[in-house]
C-alpha positions in Angstrom: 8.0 -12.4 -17.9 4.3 -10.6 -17.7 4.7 -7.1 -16.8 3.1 -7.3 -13.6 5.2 -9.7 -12.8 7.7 -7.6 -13.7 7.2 -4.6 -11.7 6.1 -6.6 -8.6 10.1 -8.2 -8.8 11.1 -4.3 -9.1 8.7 -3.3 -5.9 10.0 -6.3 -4.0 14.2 -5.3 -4.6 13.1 -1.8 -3.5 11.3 -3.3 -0.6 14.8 -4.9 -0.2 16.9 -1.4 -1.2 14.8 0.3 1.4 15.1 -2.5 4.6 19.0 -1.8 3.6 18.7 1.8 3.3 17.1 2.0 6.6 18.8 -0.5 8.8 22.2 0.9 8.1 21.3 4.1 10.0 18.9 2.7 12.7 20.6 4.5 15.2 20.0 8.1 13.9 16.3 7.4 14.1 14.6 8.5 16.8 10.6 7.7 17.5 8.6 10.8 19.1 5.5 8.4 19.3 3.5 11.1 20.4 4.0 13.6 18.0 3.5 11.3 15.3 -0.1 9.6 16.3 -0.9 13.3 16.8 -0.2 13.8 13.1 -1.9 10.7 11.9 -5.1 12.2 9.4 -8.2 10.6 10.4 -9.2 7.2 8.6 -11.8 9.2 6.3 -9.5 12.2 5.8 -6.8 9.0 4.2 -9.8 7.4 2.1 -10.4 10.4 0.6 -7.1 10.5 -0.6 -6.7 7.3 -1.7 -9.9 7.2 -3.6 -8.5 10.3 -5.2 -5.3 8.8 -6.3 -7.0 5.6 -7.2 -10.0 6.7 -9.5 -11.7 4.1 -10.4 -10.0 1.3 -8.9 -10.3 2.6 -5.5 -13.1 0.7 -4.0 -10.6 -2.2 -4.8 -7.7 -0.5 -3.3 -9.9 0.9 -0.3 -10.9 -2.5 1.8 -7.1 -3.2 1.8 -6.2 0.8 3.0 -8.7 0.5 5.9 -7.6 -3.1 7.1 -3.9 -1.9 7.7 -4.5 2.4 8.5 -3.3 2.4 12.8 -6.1 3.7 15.0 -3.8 6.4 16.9 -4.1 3.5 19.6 -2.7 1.2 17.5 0.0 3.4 15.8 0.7 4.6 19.4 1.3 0.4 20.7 3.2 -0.4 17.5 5.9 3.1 17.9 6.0 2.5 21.3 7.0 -1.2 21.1 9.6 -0.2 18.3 11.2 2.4 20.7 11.1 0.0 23.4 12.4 -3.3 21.5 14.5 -1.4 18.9 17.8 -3.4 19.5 16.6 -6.5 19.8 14.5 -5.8 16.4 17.5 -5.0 15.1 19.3 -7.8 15.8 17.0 -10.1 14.7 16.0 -8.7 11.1 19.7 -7.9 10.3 20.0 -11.8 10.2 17.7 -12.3 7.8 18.1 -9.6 5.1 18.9 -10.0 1.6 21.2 -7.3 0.2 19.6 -5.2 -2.2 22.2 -6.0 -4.3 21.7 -9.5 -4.1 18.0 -9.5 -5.4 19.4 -6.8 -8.3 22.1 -9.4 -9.6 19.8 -12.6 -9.2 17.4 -10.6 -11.3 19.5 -9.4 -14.0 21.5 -12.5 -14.2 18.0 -14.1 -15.1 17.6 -11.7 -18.0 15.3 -9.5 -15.9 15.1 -5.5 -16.3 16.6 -4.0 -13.1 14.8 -0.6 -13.2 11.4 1.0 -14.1 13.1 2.7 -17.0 13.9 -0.9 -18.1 10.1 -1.8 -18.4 9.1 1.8 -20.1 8.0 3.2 -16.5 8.6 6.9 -16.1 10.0 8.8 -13.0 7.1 9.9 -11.8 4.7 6.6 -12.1 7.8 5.1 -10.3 7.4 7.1 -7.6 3.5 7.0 -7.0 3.8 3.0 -7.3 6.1 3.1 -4.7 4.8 5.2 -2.1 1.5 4.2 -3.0 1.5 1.0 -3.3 1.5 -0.1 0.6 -2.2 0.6 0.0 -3.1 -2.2 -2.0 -1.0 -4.5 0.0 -2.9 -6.5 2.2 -0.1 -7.2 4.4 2.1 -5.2 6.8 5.4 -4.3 4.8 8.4 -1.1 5.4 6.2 0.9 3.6 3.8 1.0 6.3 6.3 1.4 8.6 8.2 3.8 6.4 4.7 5.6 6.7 4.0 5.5 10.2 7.3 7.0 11.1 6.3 10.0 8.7 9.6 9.1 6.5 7.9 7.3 3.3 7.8 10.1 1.3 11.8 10.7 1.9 13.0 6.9 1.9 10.7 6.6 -1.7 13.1 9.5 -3.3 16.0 7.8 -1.4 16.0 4.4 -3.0 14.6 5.2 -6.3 17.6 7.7 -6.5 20.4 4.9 -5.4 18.5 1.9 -6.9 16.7 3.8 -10.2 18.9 6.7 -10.8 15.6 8.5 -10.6 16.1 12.1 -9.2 13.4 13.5 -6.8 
């Protein structure tokens, strides 16, 4: 298997390890929507952070950032529909998640390394692909919602702890 192919299976069962991580303790989570568009950086203030982190593949990495970063209208209608619709939310994405565990057993039955130390990936580039990568990700994933809610930077240290043995 490629090693891009590799480490995208090893993002996706995190993606996985973090829907699991989170859903089990939906309850404790509470949304102060105001308080968080009020700490959303400006657009520019983001870009110039992701160019930084990027280098020279940011202009690549950039078009996908910008389609996905919330106006504070936007990150205000999406937390405030969350708050609102939580249970039902809930409810229906509970029904259609994978275990974690699942993907990790499919994968290493196939032969398939499990964890980034498996592939020669250290601790830390493990943890900048992870909280990084929802910005080359042209689609909406956790991560962005992990992001949004201000709690990316905690669930990334969370599940590459319990799925990596990776210590934050």
């Amino acid at each position: 298997m490629p090693l891009w192919s590799t480490v995208a299976e090893r993002l996706k069962a995190q993606d996985a390890k973090l829907y699991n991580a989170w859903f089990a303790r939906l309850e404790a989570i509470e949304i102060d929507v105001e308080a968080r568009v009020a700490q959303l950086e400006p657009v520019e203030t983001y870009e110039a952070m992701v160019r930084e982190r990027f280098g020279e593949l940011a202009d690549a990495v950039v078009g996908h950032m910008r389609k996905l970063y919330p106006t504070p209208e936007v990150l205000r209608q999406r937390l405030t529909f969350l708050k609102d619709n939580w249970a039902s939310i809930i409810e229906d994405v509970n029904g259609s998640l994978k275990p974690a565990a699942a993907i990790r057993d499919e994968l290493a039955d196939a032969g398939c390394p499990v964890t980034f130390a498996q592939i020669g990936v250290t601790d830390e580039r493990a943890r900048r692909a992870t909280a990084w990568c929802k910005d080359i990700r042209g689609r909406y994933t956790i991560l962005h919602l992990a992001f949004e809610l201000g709690v990316l930077d905690a669930w990334t240290d969370e599940v590459l702890e319990a799925f990596h043995g990776i210590k934050a």
